[in-house]
N, C-alpha and C positions, 0 to 999 in steps of 0.2 A: 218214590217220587220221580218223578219222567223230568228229564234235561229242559226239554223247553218243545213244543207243539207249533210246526208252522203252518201258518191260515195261506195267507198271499206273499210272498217276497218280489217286490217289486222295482225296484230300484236298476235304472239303465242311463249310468252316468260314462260318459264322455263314449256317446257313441256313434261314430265316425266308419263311413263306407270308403269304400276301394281298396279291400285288402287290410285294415288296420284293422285295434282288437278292442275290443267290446269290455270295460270291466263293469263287475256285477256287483252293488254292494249289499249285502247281507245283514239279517237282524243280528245282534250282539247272541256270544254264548252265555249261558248260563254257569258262572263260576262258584258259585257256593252261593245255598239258602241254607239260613239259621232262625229256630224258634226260639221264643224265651217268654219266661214262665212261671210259672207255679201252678198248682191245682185250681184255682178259679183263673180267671178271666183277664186277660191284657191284649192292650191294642197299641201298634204303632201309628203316630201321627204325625209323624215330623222324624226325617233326616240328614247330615248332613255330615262333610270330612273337611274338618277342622286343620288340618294338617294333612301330609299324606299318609295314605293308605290306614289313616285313624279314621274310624266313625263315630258317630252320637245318634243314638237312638231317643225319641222322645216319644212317651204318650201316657198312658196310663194303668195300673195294675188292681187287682184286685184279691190277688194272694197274698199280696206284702202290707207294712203298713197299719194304722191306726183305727181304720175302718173306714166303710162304702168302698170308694177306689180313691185310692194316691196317686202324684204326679209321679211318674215313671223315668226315668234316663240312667242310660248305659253305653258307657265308652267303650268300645268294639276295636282291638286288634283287625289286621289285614287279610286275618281267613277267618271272621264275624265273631272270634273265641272274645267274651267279656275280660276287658283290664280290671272294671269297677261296672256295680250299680246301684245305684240309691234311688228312695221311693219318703215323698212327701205330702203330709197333709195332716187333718186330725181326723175326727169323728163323721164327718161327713166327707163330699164327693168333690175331689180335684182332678184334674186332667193338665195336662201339656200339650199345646196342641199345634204350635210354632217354637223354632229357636233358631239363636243366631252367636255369634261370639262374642263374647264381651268384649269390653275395651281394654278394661285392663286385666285380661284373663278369664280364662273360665268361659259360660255358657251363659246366655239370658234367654231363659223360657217363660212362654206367654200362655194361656188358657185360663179355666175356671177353676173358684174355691168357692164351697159351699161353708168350710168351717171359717174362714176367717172373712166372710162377709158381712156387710151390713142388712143383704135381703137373703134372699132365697141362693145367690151366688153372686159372685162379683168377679168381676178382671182381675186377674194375677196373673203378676210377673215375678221371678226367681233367679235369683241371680246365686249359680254356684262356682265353687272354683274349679282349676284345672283336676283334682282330684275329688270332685263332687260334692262338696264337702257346702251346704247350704252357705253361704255369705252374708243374703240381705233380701230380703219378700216386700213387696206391695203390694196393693189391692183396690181398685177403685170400682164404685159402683153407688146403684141405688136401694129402693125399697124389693125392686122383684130380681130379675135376673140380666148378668153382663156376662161378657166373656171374649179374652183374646182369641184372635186365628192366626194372624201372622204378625210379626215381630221383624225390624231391618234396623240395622247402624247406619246412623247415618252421615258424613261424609265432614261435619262438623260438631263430630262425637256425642250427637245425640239418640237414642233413638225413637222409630214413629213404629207403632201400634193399631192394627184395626181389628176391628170385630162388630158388635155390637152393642146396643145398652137399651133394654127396656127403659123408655120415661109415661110409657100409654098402658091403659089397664089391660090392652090386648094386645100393643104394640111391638115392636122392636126399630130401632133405629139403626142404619149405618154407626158407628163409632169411631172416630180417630183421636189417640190418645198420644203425645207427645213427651217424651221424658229424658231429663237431663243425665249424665254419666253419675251423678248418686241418688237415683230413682227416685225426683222428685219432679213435679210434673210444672210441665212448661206452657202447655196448653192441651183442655180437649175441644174436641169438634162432635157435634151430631148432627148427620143429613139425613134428609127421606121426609118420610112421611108419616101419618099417624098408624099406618097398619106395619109391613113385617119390611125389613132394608137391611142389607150384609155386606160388609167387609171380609173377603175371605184372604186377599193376597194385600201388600201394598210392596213399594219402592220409590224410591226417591229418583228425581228426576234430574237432567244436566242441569234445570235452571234453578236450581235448589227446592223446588217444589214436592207435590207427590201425587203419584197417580194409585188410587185405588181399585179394584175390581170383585164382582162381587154377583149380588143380584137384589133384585127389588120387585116387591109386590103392589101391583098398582089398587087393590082394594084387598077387603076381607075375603072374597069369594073367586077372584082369579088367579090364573096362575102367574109364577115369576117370571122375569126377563134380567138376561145376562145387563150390568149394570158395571158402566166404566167412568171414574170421577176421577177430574183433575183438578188439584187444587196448587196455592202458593207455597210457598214456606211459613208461611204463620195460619195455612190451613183454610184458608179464604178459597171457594169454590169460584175455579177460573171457567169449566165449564162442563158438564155432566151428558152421558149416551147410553141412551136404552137401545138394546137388541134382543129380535124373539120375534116369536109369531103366536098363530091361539092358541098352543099349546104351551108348556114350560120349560122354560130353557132357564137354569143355574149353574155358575159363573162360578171355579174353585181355585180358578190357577193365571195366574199371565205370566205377561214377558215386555219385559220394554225393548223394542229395538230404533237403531237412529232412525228412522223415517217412519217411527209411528210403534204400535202396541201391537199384542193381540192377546188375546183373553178366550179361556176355553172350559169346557166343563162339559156338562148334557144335553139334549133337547129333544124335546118328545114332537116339536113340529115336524121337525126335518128329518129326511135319513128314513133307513129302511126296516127298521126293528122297532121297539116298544119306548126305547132310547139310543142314542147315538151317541159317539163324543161328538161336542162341536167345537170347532174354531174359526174363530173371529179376528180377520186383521183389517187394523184402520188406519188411517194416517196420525200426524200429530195432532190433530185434530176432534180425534175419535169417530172420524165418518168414517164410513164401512168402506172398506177395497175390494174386501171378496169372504164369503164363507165358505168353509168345507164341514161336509161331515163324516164318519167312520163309524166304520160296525157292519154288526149282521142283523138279523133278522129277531135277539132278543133282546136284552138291557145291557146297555155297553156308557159308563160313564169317563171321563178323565178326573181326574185330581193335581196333578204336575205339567210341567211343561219346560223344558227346555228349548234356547234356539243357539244355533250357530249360523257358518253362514254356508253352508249346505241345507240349512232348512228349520221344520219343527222335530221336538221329540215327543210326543204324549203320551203318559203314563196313567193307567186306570185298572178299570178290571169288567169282564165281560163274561156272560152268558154262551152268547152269540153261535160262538166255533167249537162243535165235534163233542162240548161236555154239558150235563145237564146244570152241574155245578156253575161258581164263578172262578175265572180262572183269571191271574195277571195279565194285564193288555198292552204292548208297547207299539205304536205308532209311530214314522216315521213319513215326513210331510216334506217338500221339496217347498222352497221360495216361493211358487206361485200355489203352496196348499194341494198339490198333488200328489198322491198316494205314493209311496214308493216302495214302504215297506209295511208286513203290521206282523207280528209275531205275539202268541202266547205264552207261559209260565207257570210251572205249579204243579196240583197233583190231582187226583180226585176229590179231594175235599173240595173247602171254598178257600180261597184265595182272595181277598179286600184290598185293594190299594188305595194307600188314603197318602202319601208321603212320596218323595222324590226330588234327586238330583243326579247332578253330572260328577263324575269323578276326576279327578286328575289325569291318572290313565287313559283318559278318553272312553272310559265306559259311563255305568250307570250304579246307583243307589237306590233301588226300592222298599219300601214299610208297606207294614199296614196290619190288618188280621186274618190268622189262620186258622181255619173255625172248622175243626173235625166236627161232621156231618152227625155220628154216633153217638157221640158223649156230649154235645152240645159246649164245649169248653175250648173255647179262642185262647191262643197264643201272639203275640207279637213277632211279626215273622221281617226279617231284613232279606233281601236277596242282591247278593254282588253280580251283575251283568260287565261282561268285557267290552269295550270297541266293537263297533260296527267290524262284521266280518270282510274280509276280499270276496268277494264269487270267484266263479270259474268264468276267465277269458274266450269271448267266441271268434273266432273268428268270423267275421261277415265281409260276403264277397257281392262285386257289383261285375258287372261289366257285357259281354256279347248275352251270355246266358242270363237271361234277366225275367225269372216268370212274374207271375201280377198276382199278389194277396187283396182278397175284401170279399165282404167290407172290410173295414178296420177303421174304431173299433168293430167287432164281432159279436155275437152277443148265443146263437146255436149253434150257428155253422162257419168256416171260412174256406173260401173257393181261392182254388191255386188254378191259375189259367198259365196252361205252357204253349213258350215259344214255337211252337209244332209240335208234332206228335211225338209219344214216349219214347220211341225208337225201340230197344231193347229191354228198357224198363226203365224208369223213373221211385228213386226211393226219394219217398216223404215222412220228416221226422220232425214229431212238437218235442220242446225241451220249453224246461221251466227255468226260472232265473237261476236253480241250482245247478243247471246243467244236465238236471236227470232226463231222461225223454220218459216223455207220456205217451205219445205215440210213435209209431214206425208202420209202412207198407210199403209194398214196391206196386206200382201199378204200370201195366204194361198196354193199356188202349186208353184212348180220348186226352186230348187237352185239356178238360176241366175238369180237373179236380176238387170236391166236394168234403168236407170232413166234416162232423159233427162234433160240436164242443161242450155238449149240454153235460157233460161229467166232468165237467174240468170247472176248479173254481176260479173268480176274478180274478186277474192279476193280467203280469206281461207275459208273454211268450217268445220262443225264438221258431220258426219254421225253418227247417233247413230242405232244400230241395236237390236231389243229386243226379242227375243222369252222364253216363260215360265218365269223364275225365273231368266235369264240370260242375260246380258245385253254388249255389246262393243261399244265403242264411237272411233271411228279415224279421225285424218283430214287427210283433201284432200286440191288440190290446185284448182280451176277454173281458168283457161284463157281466 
């Protein structure tokens, strides 16, 4: 299994001409991937560190268990080694598919049960202790099928729930389900329409309310549109935003920040591949500020998303970059949704991410499934990522010696035009965000200099230009 695969490393914070230094910030390393398992089938769906350097795996299994698949969780030590793990359900099909911290101990997980439903499956939540040890189960639903996505505490010890709930013979509706601290229910909600509506993420908001995100289907026959609802605290829709275009775009992850949201997931309008991730950020409001998209040229979806205040993080898995397989996708977006960084993870199999968060340490927590290509037999795979790395410092110098880069950005070629002629030679050298050079020549006629970039992928560049005693470094953009 290979450390981690770099596509673009882009990121050129605090950078400052007249002789000062240029740092460079780098995708996170990869510190330990762990599978887990049995001889059939398990998938991670949800992570999180409860504590430090504890984890909680959540999702579902299909080795262990009472039959179909059981609800899955496994508390992970700080190099991914299991403390404990237990598996829940009966005769039919459960999953875990969010979780959060109890209030008074232990874990509350949300997804589907097939054995203890009243239809085909229903919402369940489970609530275990600090040693795993089951406490107390619910389950609401109807005749066909429901199911939690995500699960939050909420700030007045209750917590809110979304997913969905079949009430149409073909239908699905958004779901928000509200429950009090002994899993007994305070209020539900259902929005949408009579065809297909999802809750995939929710949180609660400064004004005690809750903003969900998601996606919705505007008939039988069209595709989705990312889908962002804000409501009160008693769940009353304060006001509702679609985003998309003809194609489909599906909505898995947000983020609330003070001056508004943003919400991300796939979309097949936009962007350069088959799918793209997309991110979406709006005001408080939910009108649109700006969209970005990410990827390459095959299927590249998000699932997670972190923000600080250096930017976004998104978390997925992609096609796209150098393997035929899917491989883990981590993105890294500046304030204004600017590309900075994007790195991949993994091995030659396939690689799923469906899970994600931030760590304490300043790194990362990924889930999801590991699905050897050969045997057809998925594992639940966690991967520990560190802190965003340091780069290597450049110097970059201004001043009499000053050639001229462009275009910029560039897209085949960038032309170096010098201050007069080479004199004795002129060395020109491309360096990538890691400081490595991609190129070097010395050229000894003409002021214009011409380079060809068509083998070099997107990202930033540094040109360093040298002649005699004098030396300029500038970046440039590649597309």
């Amino acid at each position: 299994m290979k450390k981690h695969g770099s596509i673009t490393c882009l990121l050129m914070s605090g950078l400052i001409f007249s002789g000062s230094l240029m740092s460079i910030a780098q995708p996170p390393d990869s510190l330990w991937m762990k599978t887990y398992g049995g001889i059939d089938n398990e998938i991670g769906f949800a992570v999180m560190e409860p504590e430090n350097g504890i984890y909680i795996l959540a999702g579902k299994t299909e080795s262990y268990g009472n039959g179909g698949s059981d609800l899955y969780i496994v508390k992970l030590d700080n190099n991914g080694g299991p403390v404990w793990e237990r598996y829940y359900g009966g005769m039919l099909n459960e999953a875990a598919l969010g979780v959060c911290e109890a209030l008074y101990g232990g874990y509350m997980l949300t997804g589907s049960s097939g054995s203890y439903a009243s239809g085909l499956s229903d919402l369940w939540v489970l609530w275990v202790g600090g040693n795993g040890d089951s406490l107390n189960a619910r389950s609401w639903g109807g005749p066909t099928s429901d199911q939690g996505y995500s699960i939050f505490r909420t700030v007045d010890q209750d917590y809110i729930i979304t997913g969905f709930s079949s009430v149409y013979l073909w239908g699905d509706q958004l779901y928000l389900l509200r429950m009090d601290v002994n899993m007994d229910t305070v209020w539900t909600k259902r929005y949408g329409s009579p065809y297909q509506d999802y809750g995939r993420a929710v949180l609660q908001t400064t004004d005690g309310g809750f903003i969900i995100g998601g996606y919705s289907y505007l008939d039988y026959t069209s595709d989705a549109q990312f889908w962002l609802l804000k409501t009160d605290g008693n769940g009353d829709t304060l006001w509702s935003r679609k985003y998309g275009g003809p194609g489909n775009e599906m909505a898995y992850t947000m983020a609330a920040l003070s001056d508004g949201y943003a919400i991300a997931g796939q979309t097949d309008s936009y962007g350069a591949g088959l799918s793209d991730l997309w991110l979406v950020r709006t005001d408080m409001n939910g009108d649109t500020l700006w969209t970005r998209t990410f990827g390459g040229t095959g299927a590249d979806l998000c699932y997670g998303l972190e923000t600080d205040e250096t930017g976004f993080y998104l978390a997925g898995y992609t096609n796209s970059f150098g393997w035929d397989n899917y491989q883990i996708y981590l993105v890294k977006a500046g304030p204004d949704g600017s590309l900075l960084w994007q790195d991949t993870y993994g091995s030659d199999e396939n690689e799923l991410t469906y899970g994600f968060c931030r760590t304490t340490d300043g790194g990362f927590l990924i889930t999801g499934k590991y699905d050897e290509i050969m045997t057809l037999n998925d594992d639940a795979f966690v991967l520990k990522l560190g802190p965003e790395t340091a780069g290597t410092d450049e110097k970059v110098e201004s001043g009499a010696f000053s050639p001229v880069l462009f275009p910029d950005p560039a897209t085949d070629h960038i032309t170096v035009l010098l201050p007069g002629p080479p004199g004795h030679g002129t060395a020109v050298e491309i360096l990538n965000v890691r400081g490595q050079k991609v190129f070097g020549q010395t050229f000894t006629s003409g002021n214009n200099i011409r380079i060809h970039l068509g083998q070099f992928p997107a990202g930033i560049y540094l040109c360093r230009v040298s002649r005699e005693k004098q030396s300029n470094t500038q970046r440039f953009i590649k597309r």
